[in-house]
TIKE-583086 format. One record per residue: x, y negated, z negated of N, C-alpha, C, O, CB in turn. Coordinates in steps of 0.001 Angstrom, whole numbers, padded with zeros to 6 digits, always signed. Each point is the difference from the previous one (the first is absolute). Glycine has a CB too. Example, Ala and Ser with C-alpha at 12.3 -4.5 7.8 and 13.67 -1.06 7.14 Angstrom:
+013190+005690-007800-000890-001190+000000+000900-001200+000000+001036+000019-000665-002928+001154-000581
+001542-002223+001966+000820-001190-000060-000770-001090-000730+000509-001108-000169+000675+001736+002314
REM end
This chain:
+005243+000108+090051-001098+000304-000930-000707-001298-000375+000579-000857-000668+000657+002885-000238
-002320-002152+001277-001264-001226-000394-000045-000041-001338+000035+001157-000417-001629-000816+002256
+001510-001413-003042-000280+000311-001177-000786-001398+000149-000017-000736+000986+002003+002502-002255
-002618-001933+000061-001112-001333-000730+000312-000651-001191+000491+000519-001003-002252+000631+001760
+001461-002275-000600+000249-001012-000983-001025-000090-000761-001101-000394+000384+002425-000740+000848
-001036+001510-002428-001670+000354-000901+000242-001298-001080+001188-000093-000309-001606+003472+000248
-000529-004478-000624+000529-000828-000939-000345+000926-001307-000666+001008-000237+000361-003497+001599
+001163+001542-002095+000720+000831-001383+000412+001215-000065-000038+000845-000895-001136-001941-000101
+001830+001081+002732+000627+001692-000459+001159-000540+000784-000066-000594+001076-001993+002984-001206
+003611-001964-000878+001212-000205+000125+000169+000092+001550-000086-000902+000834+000705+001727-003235
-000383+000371+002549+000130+000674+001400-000632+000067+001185-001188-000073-000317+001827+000958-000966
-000563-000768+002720-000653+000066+001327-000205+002164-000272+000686+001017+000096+000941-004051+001892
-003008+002619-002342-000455+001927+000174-000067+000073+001493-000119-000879+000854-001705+001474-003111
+001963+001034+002341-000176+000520+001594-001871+000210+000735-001062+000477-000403+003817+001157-000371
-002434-002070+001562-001836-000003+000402-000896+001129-000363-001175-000138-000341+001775-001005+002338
+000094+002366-001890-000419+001193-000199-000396-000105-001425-001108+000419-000335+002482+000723+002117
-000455-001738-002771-000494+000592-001288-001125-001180-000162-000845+000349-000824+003239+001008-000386
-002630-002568+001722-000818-001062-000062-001129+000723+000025-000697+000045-001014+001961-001814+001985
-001747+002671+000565-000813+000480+000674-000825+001384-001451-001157+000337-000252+002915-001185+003295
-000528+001200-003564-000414+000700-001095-000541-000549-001166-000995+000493-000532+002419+000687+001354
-001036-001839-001116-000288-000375-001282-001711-000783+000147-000814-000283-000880+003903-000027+000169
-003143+000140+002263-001375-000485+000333-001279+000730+000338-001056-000310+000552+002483-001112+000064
-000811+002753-001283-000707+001092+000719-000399+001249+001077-000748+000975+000066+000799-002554-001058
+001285+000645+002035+000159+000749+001110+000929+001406-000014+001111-000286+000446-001538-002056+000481
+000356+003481-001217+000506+000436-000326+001157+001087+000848+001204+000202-000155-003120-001159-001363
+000699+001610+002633+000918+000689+001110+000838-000918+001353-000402-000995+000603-001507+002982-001228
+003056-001291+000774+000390-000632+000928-000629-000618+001403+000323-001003+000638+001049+002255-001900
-002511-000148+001513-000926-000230+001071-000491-001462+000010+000192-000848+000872-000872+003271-001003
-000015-002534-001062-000667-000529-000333+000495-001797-000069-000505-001117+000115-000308+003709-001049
+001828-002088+000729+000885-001785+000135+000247-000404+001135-000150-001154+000402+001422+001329-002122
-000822+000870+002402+000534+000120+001658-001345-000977+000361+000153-001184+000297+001255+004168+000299
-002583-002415-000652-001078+000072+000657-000709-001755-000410-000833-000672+000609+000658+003947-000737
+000873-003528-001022-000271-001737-000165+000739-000799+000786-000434-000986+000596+000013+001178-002775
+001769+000290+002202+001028-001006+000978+000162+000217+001174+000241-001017+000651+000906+000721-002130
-001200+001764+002359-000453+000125+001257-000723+000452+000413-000072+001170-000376+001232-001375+000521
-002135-000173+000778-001104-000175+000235+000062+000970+001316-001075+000413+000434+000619-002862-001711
+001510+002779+001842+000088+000823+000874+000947+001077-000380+001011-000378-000592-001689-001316+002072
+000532+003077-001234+000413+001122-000727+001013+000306+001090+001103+000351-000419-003272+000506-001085
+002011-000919+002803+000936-000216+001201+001325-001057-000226+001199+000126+000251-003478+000330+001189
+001751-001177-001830+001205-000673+000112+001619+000206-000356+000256-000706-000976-002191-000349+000808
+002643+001492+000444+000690+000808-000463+001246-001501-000171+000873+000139-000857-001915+002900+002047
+001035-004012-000579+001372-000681-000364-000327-000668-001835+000732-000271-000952-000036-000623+004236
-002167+000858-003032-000209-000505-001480+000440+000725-000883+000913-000273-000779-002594-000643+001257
+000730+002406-000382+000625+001013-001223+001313+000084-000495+000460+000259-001112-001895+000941+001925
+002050-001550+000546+001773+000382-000374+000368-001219-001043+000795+000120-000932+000143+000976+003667
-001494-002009-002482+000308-001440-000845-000349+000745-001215+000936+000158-000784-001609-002514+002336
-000380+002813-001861-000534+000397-001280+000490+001075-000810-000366+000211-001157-001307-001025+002125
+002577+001541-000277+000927+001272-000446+000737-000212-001194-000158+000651-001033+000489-000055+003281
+000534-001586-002074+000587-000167-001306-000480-000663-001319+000657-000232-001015+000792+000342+002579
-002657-000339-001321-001343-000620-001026-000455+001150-001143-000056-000131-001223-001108-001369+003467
+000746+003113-001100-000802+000352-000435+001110+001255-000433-000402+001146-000202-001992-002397+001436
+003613+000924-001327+001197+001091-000583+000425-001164-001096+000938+000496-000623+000181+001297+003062
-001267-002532-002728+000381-001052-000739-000965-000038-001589+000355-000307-001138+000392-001000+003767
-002236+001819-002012-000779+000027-000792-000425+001508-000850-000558+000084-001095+000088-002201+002633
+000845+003026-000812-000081+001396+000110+000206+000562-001619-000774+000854-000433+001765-000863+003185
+000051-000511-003554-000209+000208-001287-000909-000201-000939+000099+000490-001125+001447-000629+001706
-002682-000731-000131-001036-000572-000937-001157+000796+000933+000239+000083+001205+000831-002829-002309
-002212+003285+000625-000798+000680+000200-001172-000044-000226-000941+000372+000700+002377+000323-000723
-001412-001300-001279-001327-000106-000497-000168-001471-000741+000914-000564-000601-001028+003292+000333
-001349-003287+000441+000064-001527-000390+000295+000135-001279+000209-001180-000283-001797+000123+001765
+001737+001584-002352+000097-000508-001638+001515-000454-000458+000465-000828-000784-002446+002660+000136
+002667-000539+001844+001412-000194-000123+000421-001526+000813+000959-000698-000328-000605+003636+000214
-001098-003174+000981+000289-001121+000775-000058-001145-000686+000882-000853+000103-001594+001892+001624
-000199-001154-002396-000218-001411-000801+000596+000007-001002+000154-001150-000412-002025+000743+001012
+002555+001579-001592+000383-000100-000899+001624-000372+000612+000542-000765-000797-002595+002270-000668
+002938-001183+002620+000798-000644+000997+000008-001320-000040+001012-000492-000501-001355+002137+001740
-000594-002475-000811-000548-001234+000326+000154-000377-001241+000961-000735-000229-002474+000982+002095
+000596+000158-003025+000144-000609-001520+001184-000266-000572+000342-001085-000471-002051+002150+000091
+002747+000585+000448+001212-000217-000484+001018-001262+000652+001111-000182-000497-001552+002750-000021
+000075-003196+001378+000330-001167+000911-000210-001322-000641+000744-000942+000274-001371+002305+001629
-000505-001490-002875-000247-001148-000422+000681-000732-000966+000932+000539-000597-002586+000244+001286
+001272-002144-000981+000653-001213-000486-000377+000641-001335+000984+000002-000740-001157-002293+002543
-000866+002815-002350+000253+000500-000868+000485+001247-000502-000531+001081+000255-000555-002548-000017
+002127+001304-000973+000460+001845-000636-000232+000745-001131-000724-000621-000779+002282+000131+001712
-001158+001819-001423-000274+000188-001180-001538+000870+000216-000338+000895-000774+001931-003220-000260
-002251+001980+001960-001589+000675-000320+000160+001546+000268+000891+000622+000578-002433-002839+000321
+000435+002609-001483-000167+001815-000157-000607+000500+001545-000639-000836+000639-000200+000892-003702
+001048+001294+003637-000381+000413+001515-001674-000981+000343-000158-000758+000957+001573+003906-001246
-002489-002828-000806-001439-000433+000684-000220-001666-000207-000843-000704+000555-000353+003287-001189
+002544-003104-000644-000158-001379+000298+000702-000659+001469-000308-001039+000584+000204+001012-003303
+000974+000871+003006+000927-000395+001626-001478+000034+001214-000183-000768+000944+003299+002549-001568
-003911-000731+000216-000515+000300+001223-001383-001193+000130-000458-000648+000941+001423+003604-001046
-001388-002811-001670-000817-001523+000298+000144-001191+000727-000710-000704+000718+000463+001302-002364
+001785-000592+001085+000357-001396+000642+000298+000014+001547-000246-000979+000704+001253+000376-002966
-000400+001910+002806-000179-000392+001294-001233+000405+000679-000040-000075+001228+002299+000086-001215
-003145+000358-000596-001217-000190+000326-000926-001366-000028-000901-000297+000784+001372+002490-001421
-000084-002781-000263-000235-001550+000324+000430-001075+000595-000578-001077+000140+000115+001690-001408
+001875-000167+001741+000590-000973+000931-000240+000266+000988-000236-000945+000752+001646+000451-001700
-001503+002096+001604-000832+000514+001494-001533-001050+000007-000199-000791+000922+001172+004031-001052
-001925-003081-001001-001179-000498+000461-000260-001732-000181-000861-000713+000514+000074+003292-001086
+001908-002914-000376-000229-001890-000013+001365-000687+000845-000120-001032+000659-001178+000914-003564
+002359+000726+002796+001101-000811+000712+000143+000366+001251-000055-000860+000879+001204+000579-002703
-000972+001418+002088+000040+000330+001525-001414-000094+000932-001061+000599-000173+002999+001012-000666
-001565-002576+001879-001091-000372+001118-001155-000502-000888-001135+000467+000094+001774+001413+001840
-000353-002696-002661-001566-000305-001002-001274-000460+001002-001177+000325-000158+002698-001448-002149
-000796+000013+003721-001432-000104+000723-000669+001073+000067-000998+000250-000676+001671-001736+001920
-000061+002345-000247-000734+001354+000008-001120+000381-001282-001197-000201+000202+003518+000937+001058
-002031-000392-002074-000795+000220-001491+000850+000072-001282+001097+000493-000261-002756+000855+001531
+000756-002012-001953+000763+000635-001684-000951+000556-000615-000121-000410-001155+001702-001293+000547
-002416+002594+000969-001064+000430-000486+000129+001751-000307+000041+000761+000967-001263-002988+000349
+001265+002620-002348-000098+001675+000042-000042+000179+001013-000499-000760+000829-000475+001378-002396
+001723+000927+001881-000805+000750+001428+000296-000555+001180-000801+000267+000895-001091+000215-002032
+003146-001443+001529+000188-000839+001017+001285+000415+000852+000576-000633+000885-001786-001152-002294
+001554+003379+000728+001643+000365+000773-000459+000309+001264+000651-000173+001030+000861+001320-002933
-002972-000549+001814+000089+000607+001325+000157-001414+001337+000598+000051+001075-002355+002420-002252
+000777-003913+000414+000441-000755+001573+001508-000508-000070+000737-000464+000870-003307-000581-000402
+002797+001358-002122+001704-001310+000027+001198+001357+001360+000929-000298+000751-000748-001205-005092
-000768+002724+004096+000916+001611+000679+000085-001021+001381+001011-000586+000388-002322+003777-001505
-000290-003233+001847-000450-000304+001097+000598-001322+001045+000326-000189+001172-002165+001396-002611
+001763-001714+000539+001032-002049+000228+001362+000601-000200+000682+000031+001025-002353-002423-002575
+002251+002902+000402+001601+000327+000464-000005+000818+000852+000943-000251+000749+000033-000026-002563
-001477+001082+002121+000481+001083+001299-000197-001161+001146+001003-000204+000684-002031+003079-001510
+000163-003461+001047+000258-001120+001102+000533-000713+000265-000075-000357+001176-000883+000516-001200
+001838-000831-000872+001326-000942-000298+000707+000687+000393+000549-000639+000898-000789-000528-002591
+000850+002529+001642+000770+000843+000146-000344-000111+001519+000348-000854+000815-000135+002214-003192
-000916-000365+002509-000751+000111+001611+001075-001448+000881+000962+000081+000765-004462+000819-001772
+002909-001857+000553+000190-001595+000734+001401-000151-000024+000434+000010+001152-002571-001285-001985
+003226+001107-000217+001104+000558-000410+000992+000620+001362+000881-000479+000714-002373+000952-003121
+000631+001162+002271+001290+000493+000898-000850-000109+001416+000499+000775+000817+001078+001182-002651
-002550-002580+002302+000044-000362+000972+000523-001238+000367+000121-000199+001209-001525+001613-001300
+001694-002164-000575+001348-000828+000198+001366+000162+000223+000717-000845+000537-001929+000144-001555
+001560+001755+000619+001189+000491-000432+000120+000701+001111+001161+000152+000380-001165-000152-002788
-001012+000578+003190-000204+000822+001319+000290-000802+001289+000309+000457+001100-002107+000870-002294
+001609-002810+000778-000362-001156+001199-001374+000274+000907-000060-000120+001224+002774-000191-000957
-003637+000647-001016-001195+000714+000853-000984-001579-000419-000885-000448+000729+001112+004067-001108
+000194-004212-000886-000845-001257+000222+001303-001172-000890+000888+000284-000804-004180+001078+000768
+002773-003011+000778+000999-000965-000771-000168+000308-001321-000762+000790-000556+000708-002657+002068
+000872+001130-001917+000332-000442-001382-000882-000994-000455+000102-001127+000485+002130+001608-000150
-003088-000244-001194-000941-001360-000959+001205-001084+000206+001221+000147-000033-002842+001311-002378
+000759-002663+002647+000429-001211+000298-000354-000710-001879-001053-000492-000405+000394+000490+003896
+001773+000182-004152-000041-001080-001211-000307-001427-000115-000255-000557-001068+001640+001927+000716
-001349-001935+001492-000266-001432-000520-001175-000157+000800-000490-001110+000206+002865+000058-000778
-002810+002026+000995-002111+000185+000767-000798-000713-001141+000119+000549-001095-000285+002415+002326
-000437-003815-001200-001140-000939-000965-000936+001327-000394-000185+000383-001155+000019-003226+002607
-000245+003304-000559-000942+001406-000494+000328+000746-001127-000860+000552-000687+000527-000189+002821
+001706-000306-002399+000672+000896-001078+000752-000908-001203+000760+000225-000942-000340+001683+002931
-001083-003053-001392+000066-000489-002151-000863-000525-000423-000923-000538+000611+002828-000029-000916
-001705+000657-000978-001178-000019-001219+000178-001635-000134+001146-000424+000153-000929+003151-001764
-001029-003460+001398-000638-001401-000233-000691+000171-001457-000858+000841-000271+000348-001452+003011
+001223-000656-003900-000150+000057-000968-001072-001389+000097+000406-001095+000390+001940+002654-001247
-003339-001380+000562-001329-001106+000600-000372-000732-001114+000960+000041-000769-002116+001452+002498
+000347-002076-002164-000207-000940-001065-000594+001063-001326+000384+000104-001165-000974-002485+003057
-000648+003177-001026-000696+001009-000744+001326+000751-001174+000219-000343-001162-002293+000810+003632
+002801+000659-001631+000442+000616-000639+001321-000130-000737+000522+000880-000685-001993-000027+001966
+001956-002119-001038+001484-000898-001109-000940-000281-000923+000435+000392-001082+001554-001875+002608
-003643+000741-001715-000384-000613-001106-000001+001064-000951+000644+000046-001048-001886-001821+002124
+000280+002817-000505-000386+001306-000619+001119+001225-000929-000121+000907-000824-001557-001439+003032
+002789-000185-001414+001494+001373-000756+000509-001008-001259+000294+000502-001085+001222+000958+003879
-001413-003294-002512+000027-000908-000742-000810+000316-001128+000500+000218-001103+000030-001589+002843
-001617+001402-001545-001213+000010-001036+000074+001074-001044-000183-000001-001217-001261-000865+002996
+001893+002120-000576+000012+001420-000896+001100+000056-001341-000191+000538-001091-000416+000746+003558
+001936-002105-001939+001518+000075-000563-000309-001133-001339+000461+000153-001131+001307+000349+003863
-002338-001240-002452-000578-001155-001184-000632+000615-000959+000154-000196-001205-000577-001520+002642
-000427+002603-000834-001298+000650-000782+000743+000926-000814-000687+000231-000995-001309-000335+002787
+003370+000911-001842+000238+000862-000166+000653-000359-001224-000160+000747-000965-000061+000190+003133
+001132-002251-002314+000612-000542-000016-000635-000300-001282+000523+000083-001111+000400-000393+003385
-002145-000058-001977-001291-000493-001350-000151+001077-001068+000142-000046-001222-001798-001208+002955
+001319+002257-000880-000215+001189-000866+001506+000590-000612-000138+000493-001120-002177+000109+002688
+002953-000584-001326+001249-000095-000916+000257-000473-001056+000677+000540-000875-000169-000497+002312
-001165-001415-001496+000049-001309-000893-000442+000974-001207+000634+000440-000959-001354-002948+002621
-001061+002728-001101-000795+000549-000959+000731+000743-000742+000216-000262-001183-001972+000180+002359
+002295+001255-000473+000066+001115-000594+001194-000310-001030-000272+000470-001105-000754+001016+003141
+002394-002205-001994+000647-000077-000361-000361-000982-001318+000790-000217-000918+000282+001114+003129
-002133-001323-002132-000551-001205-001043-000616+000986-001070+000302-000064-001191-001017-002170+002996
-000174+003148-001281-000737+001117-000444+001180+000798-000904-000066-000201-001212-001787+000299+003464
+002814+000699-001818+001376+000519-000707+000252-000751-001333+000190+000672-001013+000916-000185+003344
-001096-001647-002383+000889-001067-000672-001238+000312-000939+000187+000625-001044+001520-002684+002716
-002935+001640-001316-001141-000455-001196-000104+001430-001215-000205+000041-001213-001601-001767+003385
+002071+002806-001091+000124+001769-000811+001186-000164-000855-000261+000049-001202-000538+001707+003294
+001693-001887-001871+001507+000060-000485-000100-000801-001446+000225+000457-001120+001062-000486+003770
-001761-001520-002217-000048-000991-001138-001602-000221-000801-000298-001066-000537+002423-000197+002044
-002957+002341-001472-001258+000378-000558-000450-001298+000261-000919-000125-000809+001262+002004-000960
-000254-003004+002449-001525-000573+000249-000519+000118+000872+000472+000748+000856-000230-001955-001779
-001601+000463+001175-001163+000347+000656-000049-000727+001133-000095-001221-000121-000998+001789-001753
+001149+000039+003232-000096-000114+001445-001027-001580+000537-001209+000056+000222+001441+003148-000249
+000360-004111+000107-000785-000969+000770-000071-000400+001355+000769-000747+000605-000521+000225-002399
-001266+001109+002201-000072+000144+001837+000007-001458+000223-000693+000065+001015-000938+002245-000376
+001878-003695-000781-000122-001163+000285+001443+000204+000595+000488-000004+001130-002344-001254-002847
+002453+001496+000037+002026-000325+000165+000701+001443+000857+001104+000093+000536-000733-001555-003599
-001247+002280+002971+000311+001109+000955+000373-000289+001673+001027+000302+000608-002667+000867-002350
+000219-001970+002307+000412-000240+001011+000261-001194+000452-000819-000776-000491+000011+002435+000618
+001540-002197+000564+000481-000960+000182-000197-000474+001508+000839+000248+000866+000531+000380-002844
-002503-001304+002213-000588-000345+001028+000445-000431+001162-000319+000194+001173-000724-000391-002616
+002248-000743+000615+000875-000875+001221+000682+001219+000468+000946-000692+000378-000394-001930-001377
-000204+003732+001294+000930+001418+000547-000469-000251+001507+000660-000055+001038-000735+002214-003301
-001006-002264+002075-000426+000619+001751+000171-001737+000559+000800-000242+000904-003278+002956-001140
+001817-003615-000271-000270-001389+000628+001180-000603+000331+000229-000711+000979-002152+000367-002183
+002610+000656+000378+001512-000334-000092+000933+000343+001128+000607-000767+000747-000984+001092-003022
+000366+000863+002245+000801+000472+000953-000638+000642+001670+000728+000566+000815+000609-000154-003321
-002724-000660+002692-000535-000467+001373+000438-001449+000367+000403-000306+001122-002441+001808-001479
+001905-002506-000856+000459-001462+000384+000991+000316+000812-000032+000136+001223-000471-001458-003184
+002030+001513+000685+001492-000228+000433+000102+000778+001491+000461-000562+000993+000624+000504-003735
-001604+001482+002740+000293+000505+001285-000300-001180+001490+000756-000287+000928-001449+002869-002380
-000478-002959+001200-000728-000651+001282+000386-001312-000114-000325-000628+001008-001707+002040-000808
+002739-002246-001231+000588-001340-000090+001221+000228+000759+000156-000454+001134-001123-000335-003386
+001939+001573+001564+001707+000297+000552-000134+001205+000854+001160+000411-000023+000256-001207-002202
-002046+001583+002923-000029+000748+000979+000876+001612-000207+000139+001028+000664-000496-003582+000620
+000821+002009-002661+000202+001436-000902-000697+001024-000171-000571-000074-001088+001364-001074+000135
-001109+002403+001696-000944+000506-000236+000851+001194-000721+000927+000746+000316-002725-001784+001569
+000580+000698-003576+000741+001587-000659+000320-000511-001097-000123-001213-000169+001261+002551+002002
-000723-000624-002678+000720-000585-001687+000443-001313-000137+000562-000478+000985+000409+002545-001332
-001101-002801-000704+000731-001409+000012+001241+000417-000665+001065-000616+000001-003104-001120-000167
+001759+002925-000437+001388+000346-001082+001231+001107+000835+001167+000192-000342-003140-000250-002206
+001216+000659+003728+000695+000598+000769+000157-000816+001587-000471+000484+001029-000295+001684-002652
+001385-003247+001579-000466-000821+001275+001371+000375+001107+000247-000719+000969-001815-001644-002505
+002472+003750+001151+000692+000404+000721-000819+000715+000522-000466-000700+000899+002298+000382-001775
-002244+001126+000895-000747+001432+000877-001549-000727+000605-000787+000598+000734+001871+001862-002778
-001211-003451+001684-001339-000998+000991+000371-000699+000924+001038-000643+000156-002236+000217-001777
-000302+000659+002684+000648-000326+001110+000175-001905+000588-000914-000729-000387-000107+003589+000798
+001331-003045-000171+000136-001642+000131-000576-000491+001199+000148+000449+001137+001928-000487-002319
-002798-001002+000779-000557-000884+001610-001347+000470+000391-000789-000517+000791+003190+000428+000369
-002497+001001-001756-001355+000539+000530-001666-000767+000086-001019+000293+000626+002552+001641-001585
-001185-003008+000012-000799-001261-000008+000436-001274-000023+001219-000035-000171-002356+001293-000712
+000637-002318+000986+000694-001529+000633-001090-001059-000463-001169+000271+000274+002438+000706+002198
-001099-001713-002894-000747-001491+000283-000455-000149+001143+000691+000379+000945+000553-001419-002215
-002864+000294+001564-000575-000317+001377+000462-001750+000090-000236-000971-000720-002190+003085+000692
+002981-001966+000950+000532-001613-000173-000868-000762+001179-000067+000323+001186+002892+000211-002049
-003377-001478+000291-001034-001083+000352+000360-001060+000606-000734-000987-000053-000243+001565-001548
+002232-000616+002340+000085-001437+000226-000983-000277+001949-000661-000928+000466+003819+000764-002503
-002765+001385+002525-000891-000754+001332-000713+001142+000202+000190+001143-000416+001378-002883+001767
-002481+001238-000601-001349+001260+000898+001379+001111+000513-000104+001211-000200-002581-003331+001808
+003610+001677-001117+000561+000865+001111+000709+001148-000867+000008+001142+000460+000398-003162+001488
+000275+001714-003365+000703+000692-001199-001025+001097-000582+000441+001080-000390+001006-003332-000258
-002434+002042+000611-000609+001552-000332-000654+000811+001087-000439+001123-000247-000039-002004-001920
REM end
């Protein structure tokens, strides 16, 4: 039985109820995302114990509320479960694909093809993705380390505020946006990152990544 790794949900759900909770609802209809040929009969058989696996869940509301009851968070009521796994279907799962309303039908479309790709591996009908292929990794480039840097600083700022803001309510005085924000936040910690090659928290410099920047060292034409 195929199941999926969904984030912030405890458990590996079964594809079938994935496929549900995304909208897809008849069995046909899933079949018809992951095989592409209705003949094929060694595939279907692969898929047999998928679609008896899933056979208890029927309808998407029940599916996601499945998926919900799964999550990191507990305690919530049936339509708060189903919110939430309604928001982890459309922002955590396959986010390239879309995080935009209205996006199960292509996120259905891309997992049935993973699948598809999957057990035609499993078939030996094509190799195995080559993992260490340059094509299939992601390159963290100058652009987008400055930009997640920038964002985590920025965030970091607005925290300040808000927590400065709390304090001024609590102890009735009056809000001074000078002492509110604190300028050196961002300058500060673009420096340290790009001086020590720390990229990421100065206060969390376990979970940052190291080396990622260096000194240009000047001593001959041939050294840079």
């Amino acid at each position: 039985v195929m199941k999926a790794t969904i984030p912030y949900i405890k458990v590996d759900i079964p594809i079938w109820v994935v496929f549900r909770g995304l909208g897809v609802i008849s069995d046909r209809d899933i079949l018809e995302h992951i095989c592409y040929d209705m003949q094929d009969v060694q595939m279907l058989e692969m898929l047999k114990p998928c679609i008896e696996d899933g056979f208890v869940i029927q309808d998407r509301e029940v599916a996601l509320d499945f998926i919900g009851n799964r999550g990191t968070t507990t305690g919530l009521s049936r339509d708060r479960r189903i919110r939430y796994a309604q928001e982890i279907l459309q922002k955590e799962m396959l986010p390239h694909v879309s995080m935009a309303e209205g996006s199960e039908s292509k996120k259905a479309y891309f997992f049935g093809y993973m699948i598809h790709r999957l057990l035609l591996a499993a078939m030996e009908r094509r190799e195995l993705d080559d993992r260490d292929h340059f094509g299939k990794k992601r390159l963290d480039l100058a652009g987008p380390l400055l930009s997640n840097l920038f964002r985590m600083l920025f965030r970091k700022l607005t925290k300040d505020v808000y927590r400065y803001l709390q304090k001024c309510v609590e102890t009735h005085k009056e809000f001074n946006l000078t002492l509110a924000v604190k300028h050196q936040t961002i300058t500060n910690g673009l420096k340290y990152s790009l001086a020590t090659g720390n990229w990421g928290d100065q206060k969390k410099s376990m979970s940052s990544k190291a080396g990622v920047s260096q000194v240009l060292n000047r001593y001959t034409y041939a050294s840079t």
